[in-house]
KEKE-3310 file (N, C-alpha, C; in steps of 0.2 Angstrom, whole numbers, plus 5000, padded with zeros to 4 digits):
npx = (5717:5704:5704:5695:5701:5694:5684:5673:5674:5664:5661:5656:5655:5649:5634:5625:5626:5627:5640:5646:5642:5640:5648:5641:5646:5640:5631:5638:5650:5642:5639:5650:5656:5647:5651:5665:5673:5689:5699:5698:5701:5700:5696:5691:5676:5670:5678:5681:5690:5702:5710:5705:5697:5703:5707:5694:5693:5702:5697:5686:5696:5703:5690:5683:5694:5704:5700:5700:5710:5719:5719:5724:5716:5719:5718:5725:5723:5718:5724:5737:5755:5755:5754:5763:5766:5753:5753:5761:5758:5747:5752:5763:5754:5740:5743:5741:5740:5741:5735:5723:5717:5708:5704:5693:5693:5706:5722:5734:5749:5767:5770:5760:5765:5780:5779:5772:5781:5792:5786:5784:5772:5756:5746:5730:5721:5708:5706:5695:5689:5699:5712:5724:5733:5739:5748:5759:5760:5768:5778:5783:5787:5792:5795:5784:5769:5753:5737:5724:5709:5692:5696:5699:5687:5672:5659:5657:5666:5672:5683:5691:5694:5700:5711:5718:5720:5728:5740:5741:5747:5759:5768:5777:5770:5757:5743:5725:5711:5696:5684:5667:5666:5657:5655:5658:5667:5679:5686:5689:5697:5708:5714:5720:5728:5734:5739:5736:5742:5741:5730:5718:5704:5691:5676:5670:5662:5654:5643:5641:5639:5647:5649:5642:5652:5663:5658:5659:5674:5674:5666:5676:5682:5695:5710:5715:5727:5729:5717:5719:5730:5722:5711:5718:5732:5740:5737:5739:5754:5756:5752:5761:5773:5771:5768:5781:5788:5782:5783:5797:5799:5791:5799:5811:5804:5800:5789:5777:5765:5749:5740:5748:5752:5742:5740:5751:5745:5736:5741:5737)
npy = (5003:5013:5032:5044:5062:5071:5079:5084:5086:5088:5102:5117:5134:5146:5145:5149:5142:5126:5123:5130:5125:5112:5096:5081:5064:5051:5045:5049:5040:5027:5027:5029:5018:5009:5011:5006:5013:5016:5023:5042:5056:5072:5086:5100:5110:5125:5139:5150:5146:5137:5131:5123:5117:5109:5102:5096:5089:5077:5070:5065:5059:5047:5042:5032:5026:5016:5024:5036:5050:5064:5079:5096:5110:5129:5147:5158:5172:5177:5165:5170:5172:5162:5149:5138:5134:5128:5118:5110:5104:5099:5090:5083:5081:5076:5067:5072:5071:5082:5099:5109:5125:5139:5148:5157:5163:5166:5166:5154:5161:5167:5160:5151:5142:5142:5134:5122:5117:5114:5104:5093:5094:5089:5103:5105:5117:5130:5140:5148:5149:5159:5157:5163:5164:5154:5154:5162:5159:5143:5143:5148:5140:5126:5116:5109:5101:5108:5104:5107:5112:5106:5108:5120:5129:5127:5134:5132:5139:5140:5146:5146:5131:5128:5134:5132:5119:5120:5124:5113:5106:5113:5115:5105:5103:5106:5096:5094:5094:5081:5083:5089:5095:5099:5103:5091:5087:5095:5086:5077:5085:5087:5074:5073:5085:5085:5074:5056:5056:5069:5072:5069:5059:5065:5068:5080:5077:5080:5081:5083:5067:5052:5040:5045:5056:5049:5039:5048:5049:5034:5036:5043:5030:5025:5019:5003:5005:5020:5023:5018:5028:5039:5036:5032:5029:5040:5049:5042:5042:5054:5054:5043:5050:5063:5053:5049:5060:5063:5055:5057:5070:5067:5056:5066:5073:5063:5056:5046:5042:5035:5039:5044:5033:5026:5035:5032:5020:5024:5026:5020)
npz = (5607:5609:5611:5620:5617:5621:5633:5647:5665:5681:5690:5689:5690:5688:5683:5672:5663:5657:5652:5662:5673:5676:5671:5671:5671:5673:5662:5650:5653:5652:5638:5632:5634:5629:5616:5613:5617:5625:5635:5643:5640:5651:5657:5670:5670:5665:5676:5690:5699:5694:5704:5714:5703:5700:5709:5713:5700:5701:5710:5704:5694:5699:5705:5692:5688:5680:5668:5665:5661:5667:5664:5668:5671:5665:5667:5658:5659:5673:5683:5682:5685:5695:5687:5685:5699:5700:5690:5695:5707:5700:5691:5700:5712:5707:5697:5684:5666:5657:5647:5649:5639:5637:5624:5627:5637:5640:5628:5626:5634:5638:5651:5653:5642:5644:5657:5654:5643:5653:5661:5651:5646:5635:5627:5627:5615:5615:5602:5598:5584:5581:5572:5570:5581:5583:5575:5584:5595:5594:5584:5594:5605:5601:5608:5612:5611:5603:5604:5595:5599:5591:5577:5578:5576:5588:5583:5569:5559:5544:5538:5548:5549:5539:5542:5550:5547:5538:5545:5553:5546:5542:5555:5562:5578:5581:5581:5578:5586:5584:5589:5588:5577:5562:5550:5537:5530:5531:5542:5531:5522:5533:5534:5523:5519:5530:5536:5545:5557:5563:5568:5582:5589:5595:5609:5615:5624:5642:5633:5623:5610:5612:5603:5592:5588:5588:5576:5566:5561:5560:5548:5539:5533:5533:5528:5540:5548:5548:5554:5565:5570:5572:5581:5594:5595:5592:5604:5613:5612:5614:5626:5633:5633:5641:5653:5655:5658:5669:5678:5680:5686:5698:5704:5707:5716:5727:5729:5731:5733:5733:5724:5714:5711:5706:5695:5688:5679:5673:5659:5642)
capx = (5712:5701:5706:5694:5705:5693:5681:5671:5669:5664:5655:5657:5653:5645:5628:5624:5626:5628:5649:5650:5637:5639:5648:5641:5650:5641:5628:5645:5654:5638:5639:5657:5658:5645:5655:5669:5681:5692:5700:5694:5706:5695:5698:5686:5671:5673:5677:5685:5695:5704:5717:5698:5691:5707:5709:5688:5694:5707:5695:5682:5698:5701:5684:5684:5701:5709:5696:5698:5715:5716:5722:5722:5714:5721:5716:5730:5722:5718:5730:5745:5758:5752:5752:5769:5765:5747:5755:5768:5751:5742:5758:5764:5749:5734:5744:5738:5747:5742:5733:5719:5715:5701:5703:5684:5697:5714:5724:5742:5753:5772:5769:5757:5769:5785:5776:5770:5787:5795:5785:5782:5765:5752:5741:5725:5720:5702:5706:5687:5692:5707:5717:5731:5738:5743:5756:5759:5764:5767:5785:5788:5787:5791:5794:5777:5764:5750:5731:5720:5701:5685:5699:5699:5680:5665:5654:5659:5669:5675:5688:5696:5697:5705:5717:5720:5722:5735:5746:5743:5754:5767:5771:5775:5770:5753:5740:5719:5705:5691:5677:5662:5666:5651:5657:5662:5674:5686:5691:5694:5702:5713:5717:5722:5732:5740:5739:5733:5746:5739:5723:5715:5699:5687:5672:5667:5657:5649:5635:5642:5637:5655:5647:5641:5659:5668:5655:5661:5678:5672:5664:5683:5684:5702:5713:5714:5732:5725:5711:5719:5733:5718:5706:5722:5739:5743:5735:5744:5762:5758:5752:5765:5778:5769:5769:5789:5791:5779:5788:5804:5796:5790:5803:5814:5801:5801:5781:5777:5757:5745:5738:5757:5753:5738:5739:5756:5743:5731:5742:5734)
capy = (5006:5020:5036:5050:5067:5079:5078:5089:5084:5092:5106:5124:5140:5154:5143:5151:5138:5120:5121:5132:5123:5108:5091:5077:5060:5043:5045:5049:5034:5023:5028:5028:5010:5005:5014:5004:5022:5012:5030:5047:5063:5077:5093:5103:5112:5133:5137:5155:5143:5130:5125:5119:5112:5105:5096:5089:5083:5073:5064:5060:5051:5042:5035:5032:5024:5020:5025:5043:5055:5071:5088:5101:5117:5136:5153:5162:5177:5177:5164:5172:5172:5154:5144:5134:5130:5125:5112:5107:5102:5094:5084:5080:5076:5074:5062:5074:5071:5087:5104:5115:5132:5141:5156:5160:5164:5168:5161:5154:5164:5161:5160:5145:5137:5139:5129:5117:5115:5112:5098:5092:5092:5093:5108:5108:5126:5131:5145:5149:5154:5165:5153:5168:5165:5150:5156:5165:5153:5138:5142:5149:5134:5120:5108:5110:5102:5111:5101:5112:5108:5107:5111:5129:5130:5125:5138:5131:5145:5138:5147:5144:5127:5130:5140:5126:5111:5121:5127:5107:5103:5117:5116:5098:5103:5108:5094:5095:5087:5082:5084:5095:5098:5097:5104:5084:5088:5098:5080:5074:5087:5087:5070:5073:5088:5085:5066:5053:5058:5076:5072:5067:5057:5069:5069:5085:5075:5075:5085:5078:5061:5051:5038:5050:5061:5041:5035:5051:5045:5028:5037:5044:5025:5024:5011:5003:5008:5027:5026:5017:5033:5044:5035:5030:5028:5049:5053:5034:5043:5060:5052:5041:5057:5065:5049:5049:5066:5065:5051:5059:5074:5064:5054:5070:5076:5057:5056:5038:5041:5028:5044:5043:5026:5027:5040:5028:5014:5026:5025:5014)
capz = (5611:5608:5617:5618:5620:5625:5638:5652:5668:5688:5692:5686:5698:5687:5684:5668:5655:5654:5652:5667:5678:5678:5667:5674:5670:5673:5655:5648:5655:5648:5631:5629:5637:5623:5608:5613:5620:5634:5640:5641:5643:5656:5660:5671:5665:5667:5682:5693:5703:5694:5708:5716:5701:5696:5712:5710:5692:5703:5713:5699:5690:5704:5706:5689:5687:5677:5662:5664:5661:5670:5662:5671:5666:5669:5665:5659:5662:5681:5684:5680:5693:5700:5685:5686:5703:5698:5685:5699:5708:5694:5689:5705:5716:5704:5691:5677:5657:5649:5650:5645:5638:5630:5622:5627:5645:5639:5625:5629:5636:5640:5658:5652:5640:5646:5662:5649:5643:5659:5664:5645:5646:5629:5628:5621:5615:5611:5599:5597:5579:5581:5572:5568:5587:5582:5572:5585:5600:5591:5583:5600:5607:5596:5612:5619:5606:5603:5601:5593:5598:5586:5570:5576:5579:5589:5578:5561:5557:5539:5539:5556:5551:5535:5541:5556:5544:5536:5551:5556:5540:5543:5561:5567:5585:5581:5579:5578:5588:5580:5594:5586:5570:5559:5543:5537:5523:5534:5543:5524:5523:5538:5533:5517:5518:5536:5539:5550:5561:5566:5572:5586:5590:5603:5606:5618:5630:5641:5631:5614:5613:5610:5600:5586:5585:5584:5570:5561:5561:5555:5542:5537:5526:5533:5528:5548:5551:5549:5559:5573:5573:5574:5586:5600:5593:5593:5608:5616:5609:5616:5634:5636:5634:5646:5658:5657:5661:5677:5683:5681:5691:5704:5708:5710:5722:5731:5727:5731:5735:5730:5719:5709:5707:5701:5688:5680:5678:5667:5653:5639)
cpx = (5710:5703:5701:5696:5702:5684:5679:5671:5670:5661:5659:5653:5648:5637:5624:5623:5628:5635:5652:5644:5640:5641:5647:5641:5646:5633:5634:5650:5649:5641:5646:5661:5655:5649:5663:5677:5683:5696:5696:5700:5700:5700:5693:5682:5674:5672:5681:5688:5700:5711:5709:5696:5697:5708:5701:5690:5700:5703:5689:5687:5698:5696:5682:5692:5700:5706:5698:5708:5716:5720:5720:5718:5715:5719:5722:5731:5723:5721:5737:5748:5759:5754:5759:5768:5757:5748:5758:5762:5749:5746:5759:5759:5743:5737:5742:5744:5744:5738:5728:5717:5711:5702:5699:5689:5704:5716:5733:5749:5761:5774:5768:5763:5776:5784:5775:5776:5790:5794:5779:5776:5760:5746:5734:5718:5713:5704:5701:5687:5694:5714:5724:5736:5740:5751:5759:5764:5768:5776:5787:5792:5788:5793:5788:5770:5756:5743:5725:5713:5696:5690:5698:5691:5675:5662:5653:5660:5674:5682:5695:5701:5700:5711:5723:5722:5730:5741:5746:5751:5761:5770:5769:5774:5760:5747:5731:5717:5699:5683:5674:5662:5662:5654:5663:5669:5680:5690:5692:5698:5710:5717:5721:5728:5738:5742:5738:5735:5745:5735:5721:5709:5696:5682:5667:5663:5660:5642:5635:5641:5642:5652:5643:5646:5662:5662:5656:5669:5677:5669:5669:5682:5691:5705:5715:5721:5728:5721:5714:5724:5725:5714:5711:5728:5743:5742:5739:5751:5762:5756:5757:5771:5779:5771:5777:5789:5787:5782:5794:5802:5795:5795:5808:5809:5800:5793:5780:5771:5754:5741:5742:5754:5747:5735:5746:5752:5740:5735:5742:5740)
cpy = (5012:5026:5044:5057:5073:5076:5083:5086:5088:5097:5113:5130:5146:5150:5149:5149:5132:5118:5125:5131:5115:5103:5086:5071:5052:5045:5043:5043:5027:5022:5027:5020:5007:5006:5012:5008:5016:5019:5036:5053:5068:5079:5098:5110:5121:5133:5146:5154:5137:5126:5121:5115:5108:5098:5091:5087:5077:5068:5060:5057:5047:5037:5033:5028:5015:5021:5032:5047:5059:5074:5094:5108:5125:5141:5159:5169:5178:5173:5167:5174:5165:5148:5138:5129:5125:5119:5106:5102:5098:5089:5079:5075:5073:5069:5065:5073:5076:5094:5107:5121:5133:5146:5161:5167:5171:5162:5160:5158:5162:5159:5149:5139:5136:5132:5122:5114:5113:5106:5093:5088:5097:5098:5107:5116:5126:5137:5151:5155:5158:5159:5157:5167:5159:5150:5161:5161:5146:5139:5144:5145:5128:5114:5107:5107:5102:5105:5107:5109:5111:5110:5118:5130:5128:5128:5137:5134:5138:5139:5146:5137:5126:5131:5134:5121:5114:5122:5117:5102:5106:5116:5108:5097:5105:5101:5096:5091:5085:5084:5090:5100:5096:5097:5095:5084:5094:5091:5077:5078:5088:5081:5070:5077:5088:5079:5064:5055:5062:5075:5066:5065:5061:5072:5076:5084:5079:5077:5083:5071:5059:5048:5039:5053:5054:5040:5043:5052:5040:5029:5040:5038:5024:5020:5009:5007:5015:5027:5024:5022:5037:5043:5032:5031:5036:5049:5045:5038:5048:5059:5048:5045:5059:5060:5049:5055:5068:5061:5052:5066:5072:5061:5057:5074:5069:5057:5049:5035:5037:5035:5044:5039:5024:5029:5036:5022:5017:5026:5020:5010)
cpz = (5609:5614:5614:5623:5621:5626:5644:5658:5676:5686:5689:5691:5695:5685:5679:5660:5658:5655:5658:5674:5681:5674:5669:5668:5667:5664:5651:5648:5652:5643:5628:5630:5631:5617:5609:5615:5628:5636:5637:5643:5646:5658:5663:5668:5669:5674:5686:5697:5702:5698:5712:5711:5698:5701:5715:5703:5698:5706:5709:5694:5694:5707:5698:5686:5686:5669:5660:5665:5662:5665:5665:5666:5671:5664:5664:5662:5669:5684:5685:5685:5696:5694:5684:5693:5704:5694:5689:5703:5705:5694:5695:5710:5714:5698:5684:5672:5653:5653:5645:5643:5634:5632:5625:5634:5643:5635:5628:5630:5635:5644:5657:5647:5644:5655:5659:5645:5646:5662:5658:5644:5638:5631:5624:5622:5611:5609:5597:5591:5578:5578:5571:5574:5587:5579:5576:5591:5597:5589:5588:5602:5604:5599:5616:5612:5608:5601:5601:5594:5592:5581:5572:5579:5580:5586:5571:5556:5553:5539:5543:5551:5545:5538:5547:5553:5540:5539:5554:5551:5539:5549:5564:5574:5586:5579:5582:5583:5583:5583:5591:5579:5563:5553:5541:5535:5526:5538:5537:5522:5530:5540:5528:5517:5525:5538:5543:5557:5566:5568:5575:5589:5597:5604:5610:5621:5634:5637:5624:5614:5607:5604:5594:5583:5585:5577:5564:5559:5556:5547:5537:5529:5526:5532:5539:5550:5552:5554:5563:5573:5576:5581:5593:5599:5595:5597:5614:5616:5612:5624:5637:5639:5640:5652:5660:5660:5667:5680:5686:5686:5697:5708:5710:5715:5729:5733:5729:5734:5730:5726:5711:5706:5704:5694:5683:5679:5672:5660:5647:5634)
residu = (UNK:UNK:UNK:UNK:UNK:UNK:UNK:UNK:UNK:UNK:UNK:UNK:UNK:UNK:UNK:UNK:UNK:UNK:UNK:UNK:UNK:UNK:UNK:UNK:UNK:UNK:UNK:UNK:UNK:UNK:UNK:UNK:UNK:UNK:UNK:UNK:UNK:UNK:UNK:UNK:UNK:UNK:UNK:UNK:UNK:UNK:UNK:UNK:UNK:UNK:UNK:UNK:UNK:UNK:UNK:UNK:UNK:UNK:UNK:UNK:UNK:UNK:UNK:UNK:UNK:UNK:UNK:UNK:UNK:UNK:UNK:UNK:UNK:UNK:UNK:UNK:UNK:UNK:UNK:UNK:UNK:UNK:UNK:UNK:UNK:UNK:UNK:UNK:UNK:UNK:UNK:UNK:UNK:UNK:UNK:UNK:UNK:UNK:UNK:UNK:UNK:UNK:UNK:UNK:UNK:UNK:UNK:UNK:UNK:UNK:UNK:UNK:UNK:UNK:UNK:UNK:UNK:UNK:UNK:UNK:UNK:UNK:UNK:UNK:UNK:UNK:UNK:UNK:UNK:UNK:UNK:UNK:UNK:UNK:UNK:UNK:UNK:UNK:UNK:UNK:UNK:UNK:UNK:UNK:UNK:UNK:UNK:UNK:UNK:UNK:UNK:UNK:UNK:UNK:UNK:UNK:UNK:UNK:UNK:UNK:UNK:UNK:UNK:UNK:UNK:UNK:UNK:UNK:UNK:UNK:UNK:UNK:UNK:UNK:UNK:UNK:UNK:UNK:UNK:UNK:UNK:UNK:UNK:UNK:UNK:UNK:UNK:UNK:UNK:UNK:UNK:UNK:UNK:UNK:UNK:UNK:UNK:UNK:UNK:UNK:UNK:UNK:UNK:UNK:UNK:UNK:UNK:UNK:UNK:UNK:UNK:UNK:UNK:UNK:UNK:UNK:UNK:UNK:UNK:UNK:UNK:UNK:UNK:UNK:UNK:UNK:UNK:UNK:UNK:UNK:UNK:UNK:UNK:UNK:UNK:UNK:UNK:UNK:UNK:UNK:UNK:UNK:UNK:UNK:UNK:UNK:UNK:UNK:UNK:UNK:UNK:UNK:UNK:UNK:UNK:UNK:UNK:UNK:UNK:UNK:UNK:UNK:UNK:UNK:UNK:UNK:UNK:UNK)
# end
């Protein structure tokens, strides 16, 4: 099964752009049906309240179900103080299996990972080319594995993603996405130097159209084992993870909402 690991979806509050207005779905759900993507991981679009937009991403999986994968998203900045009980949330009554950050906000904290730790949920970190704080969090944390979106950068900052394919081959907790990365010969590179292993199919919908960011994949040439780790298998291995260790949370909180039960079905 195809799984694409990163995804925008619901509404955004500052009404200034496109990722903080507004990520509407059904185009997206079109397009991803035709290119053969059977799941999609979402995380909401920017936002100055994500305990609200985390729990509208909850009810656009739910209609949606069981296509769609939530992750929450926090602001470590303005967050800070809440975001433990924000995850306990996400986990517990939204079904989410992972988490978002972008740098643009706040880059990962330890507030944010040891929470991430806790309830062994994957990160994925838009570093918006600052890939140095990688080496920063990254050995801190070596139970918490890190996905690095766009290899380090939506701008095609060369260097990011350099610097990013090489920390994906040092650090077994650090793996890439591939969503929006133009520069081609950095996924031959990130194949090459870090293997199939480390990266993840994603396509940055809804504004990226999935069916472009997969057919550059296909354009990889990978023997099929390869491709099928990158386009499901990895991002299959690190949701299932996540799926045990929400279960195990729940059923120490005695969870047993048809919401629960919902969100142990999306695991592909």
């Amino acid at each position: 099964m195809i799984i694409d690991f990163h995804c925008h979806a619901g509404r955004g509050d500052a009404l200034t752009a496109p990722w903080n207005t507004v990520a509407p779905l059904d185009a997206y759900m079109r397009r991803a049906r035709r290119a053969g993507i059977g799941r999609t991981v979402v995380f909401p679009a920017f936002h100055t309240d994500y305990v609200s937009a985390n729990r509208e991403l909850a009810r656009i999986v739910a209609r949606w179900d069981p296509r769609l994968i939530g992750f929450a998203m926090v602001n470590a900045k303005s967050d800070a103080g809440r975001i433990r009980e924000m995850l306990h949330e996400a986990v517990v009554r939204h079904g989410f299996r992972g988490l978002k950050v972008h740098g643009h906000e706040a880059m990962p904290t330890r507030e944010v990972s040891d929470a991430a730790r806790e309830f062994q949920l994957p990160i994925v970190v838009d570093v918006v080319g600052k890939p140095h704080v990688i080496d920063m969090f990254a050995p801190e944390y070596p139970q918490v594995t890190f996905i690095i979106a766009h290899l380090g950068s939506f701008a095609d900052d060369w260097r990011a993603h350099e610097r990013v394919i090489e920390q994906m081959g040092r650090y077994p907790n650090v793996l890439g996405d591939t969503s929006g990365v133009r520069r081609f010969d950095y996924l031959v590179q990130a194949i090459r130097r870090a293997g199939p292993t480390k990266l993840l199919f994603g396509s940055d919908g809804p504004w990226l159209h999935p069916a472009i960011e997969l057919h550059k994949i296909r354009l990889l040439g990978l023997p099929r084992k390869a491709e099928a780790l990158v386009l499901g298998l990895n991002a299959r291995k690190l949701l299932l993870a996540s799926g045990r260790a929400r279960a195990q949370t729940v059923a120490g909180f005695g969870d047993h909402s048809s919401v629960a039960a919902r969100a142990a079905r999306r695991v592909p």
